[in-house]
N, C-alpha and C positions, 0 to 999 in steps of 0.2 A: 504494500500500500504506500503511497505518496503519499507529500505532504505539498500544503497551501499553507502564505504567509499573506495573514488580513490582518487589515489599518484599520482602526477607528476613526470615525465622526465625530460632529460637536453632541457634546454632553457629556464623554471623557474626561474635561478638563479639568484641573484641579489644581492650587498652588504648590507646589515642591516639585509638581511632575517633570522625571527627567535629571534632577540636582544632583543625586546620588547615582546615577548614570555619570554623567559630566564629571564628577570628582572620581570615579574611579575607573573612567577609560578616559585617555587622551582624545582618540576617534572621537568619542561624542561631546565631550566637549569644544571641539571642533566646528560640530555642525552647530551649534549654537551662536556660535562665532560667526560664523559664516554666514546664517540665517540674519543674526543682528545686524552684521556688514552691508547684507543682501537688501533690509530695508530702512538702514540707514536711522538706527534706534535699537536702545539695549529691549530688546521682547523680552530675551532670560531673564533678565530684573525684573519682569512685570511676573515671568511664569513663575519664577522662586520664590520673589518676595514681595508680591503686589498684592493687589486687591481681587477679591475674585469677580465682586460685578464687572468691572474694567477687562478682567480676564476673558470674561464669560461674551464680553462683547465681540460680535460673529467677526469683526476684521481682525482681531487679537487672537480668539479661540482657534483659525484656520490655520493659520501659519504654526500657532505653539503647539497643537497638535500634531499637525507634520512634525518639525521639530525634533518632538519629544520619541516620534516612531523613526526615524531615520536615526538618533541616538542611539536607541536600543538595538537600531539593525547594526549599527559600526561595532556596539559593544561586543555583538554576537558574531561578527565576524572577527574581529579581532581573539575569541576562543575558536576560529575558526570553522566559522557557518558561515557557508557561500550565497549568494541569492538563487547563484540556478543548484542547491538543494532543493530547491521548491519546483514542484511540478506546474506550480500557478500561484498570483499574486494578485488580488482583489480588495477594496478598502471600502466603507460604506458613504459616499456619497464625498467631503471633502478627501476623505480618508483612497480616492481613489488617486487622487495627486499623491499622495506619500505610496501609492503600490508604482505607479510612475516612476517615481523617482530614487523609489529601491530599486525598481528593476535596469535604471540608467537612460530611461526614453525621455527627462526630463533634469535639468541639472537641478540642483539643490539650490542655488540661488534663484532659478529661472521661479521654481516651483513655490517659495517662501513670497515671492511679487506677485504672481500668480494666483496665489491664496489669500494675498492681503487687498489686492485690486476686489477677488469676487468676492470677499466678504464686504468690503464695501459698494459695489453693485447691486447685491445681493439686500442689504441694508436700506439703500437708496431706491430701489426698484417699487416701492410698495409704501406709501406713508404708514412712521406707528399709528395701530388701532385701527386700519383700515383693513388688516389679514389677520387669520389665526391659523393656529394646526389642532389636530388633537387625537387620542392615539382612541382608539375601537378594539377594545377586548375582549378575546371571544367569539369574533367572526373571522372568516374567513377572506381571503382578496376577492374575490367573485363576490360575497355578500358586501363588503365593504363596498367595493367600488358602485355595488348598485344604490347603497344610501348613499355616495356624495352625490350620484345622478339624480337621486329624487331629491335631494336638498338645495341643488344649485339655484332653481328657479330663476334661470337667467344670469345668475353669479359663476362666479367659477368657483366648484368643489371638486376636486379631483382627490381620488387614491394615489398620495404618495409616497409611501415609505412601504413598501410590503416586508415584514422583518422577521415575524418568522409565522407560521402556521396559526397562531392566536394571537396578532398584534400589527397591525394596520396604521396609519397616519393618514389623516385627511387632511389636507391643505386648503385655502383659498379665500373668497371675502369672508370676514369675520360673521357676517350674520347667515351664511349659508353653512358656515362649519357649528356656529349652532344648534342649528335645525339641524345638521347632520348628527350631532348627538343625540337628540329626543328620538330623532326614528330610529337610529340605532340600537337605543335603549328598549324602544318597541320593542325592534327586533332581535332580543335575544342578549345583543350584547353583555358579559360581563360585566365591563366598566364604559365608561367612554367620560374622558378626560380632557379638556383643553391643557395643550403643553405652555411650559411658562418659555416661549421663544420670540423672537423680535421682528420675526419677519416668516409668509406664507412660504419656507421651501418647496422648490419641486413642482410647483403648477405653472398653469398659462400665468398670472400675475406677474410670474418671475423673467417675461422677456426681454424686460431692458438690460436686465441684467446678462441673460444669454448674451442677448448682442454685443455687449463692453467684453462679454469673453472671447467671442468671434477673434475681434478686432485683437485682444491680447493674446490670443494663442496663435492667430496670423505671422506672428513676429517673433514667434520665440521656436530656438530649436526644438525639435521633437523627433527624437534616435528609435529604431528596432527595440524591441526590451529586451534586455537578456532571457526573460519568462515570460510568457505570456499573460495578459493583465487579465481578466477577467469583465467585463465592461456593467456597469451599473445599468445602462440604458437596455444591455442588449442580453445579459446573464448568460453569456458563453465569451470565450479568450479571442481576444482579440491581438494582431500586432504587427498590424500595417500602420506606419503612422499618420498617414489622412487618415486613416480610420478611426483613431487613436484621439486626434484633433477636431475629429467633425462629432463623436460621441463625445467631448467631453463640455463643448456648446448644449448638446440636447440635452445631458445632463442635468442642467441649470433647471429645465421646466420638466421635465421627463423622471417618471417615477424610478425610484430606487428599487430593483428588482433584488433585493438581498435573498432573501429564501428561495427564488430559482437559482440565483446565481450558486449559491453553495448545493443545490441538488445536482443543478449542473458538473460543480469538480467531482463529487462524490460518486456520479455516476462515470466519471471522467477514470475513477480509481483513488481519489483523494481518502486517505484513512484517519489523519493527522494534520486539526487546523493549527496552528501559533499565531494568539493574538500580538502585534506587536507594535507598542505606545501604552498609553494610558488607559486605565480600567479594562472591565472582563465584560465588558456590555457585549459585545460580538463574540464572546464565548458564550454566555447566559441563550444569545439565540440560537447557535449553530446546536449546540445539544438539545433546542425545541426540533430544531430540524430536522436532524439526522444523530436520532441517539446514540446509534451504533461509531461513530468520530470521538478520539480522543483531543481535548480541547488542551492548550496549553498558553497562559499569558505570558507575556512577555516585557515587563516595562521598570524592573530594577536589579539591580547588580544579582541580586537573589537568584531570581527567575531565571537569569544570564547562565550561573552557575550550576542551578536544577538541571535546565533541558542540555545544557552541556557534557555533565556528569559522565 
């Protein structure tokens, strides 16, 4: 059985993430270096010893989350784990830049600008309080996606985060993600929860933002990957690079396929995920997924040491 190396998204974030990486590899603290260099502002002093709403803010949280996964990937090579170990490389949603950029189809400074651009695109794209999200628990994507259909009413609600088998995200104007809740709850749902986030990820709302990436990814290298990535838009490995480039625009408004994308490797032969960055949230769903995968996180000198051993 192979093994898959998957990045985390925003909601990982936390302050220290990454510190005790940086102090006990050279390598990553490096890329912290690099990344600060990259946009011209100490990030690390905000990740280690900052504020976490400031943190939590989506231009702040995309870059330090890269960041924080590309340290843990140098520490890990550094005990000697290669990237093409991995049979494939997939991240959930920002998290798909740091699979890029392990795998070398994007540089590490290109990808820290990159992330800090679409988190403020992404920001801008949508006045606060005009969008919400909110996660539907208990149904299904086929169920989910028919309550955003019946709550748009002319708004945009779309299914987007499909994450794993009992946990959906709904994006779009705030009063149709409302009303996405109540019929949800009709029907069956578990829970249904507005998320506390600053902007409608993943829908039609979000195509200003698309387009400001268009334009940013037009201009920045973009290399073969060593592994093939996995594509969030498309939930099978991708690794041409127009292809690479033209998925990661649609990205922007186009739902997160996470739970096909992981039945995809599994079916592929994947036995063995390694989460690698901050928190086990993409571990918690991949064993919703596919119980029979052994999950393993990845994000302090500890961890480093564990799957090394």
């Amino acid at each position: 059985m192979s093994k898959a190396f998957v990045f985390p998204g925003q909601g990982a974030q936390v302050i220290g993430m990454g510190r005790t990486l940086a102090e006990a590899y050279p390598a990553a603290k490096a890329v912290f270096d690099e990344v600060d260099a990259a946009l011209g502002e100490k990030l690390s002093a905000l990740i280690w010893e900052g504020d976490q709403e400031a943190l939590t803010l989506t231009q702040n949280a995309q870059p330090a989350l890269m960041a924080t996964s590309i340290a843990a990937l140098r520490a890990l090579e550094a005990e000697g784990v290669r990237i093409t170990d991995a049979a494939f490389v997939a991240g959930h949603s920002l998290g798909e830049y740091s699979a890029l950029c392990a795998a070398g189809a994007l540089s590490l400074s290109d990808t820290a600008r990159l992330l800090r651009l679409r988190g403020r695109a992404m920001q801008a794209a949508v006045p606060v309080g005009v969008g919400a999200m909110a996660a539907l628990l208990g149904l299904d994507f086929a169920a989910a996606a028919a309550v955003a259909a019946e709550a748009a009413q002319g708004e945009v609600c779309q299914a987007a985060n499909d994450n794993d088998p009992g946990q959906v995200v709904v994006s779009g104007h705030k009063g149709a993600v409302e009303r996405a809740l109540e019929i949800a709850k009709a029907r069956g749902a578990k829970r249904a929860i507005l998320l506390p986030v600053s902007a409608p990820f993943h829908c039609a709302l979000m195509q200003p933002a698309a387009d400001a990436m268009a334009e940013a990814l037009a201009g920045v290298e973009v290399k073969t990957p060593l592994v093939p990535v996995v594509a969030n838009v498309r939930a099978h490995a991708v690794s041409d690079a127009a292809a690479i480039r033209r998925l990661l625009v649609e990205q922007v408004t186009g739902s997160v396929r996470w739970r096909e994308s992981i039945e995809w490797m599994v079916a592929a032969g994947v036995g063995e995920f390694w989460e690698i960055g901050a928190g086990k949230a993409l571990s918690g769903m991949i064993r919703r997924i596919a119980k029979e995968t052994e999950c393993k996180a990845v994000g302090t000198p500890e961890d480093v040491a564990a799957v090394t051993a």
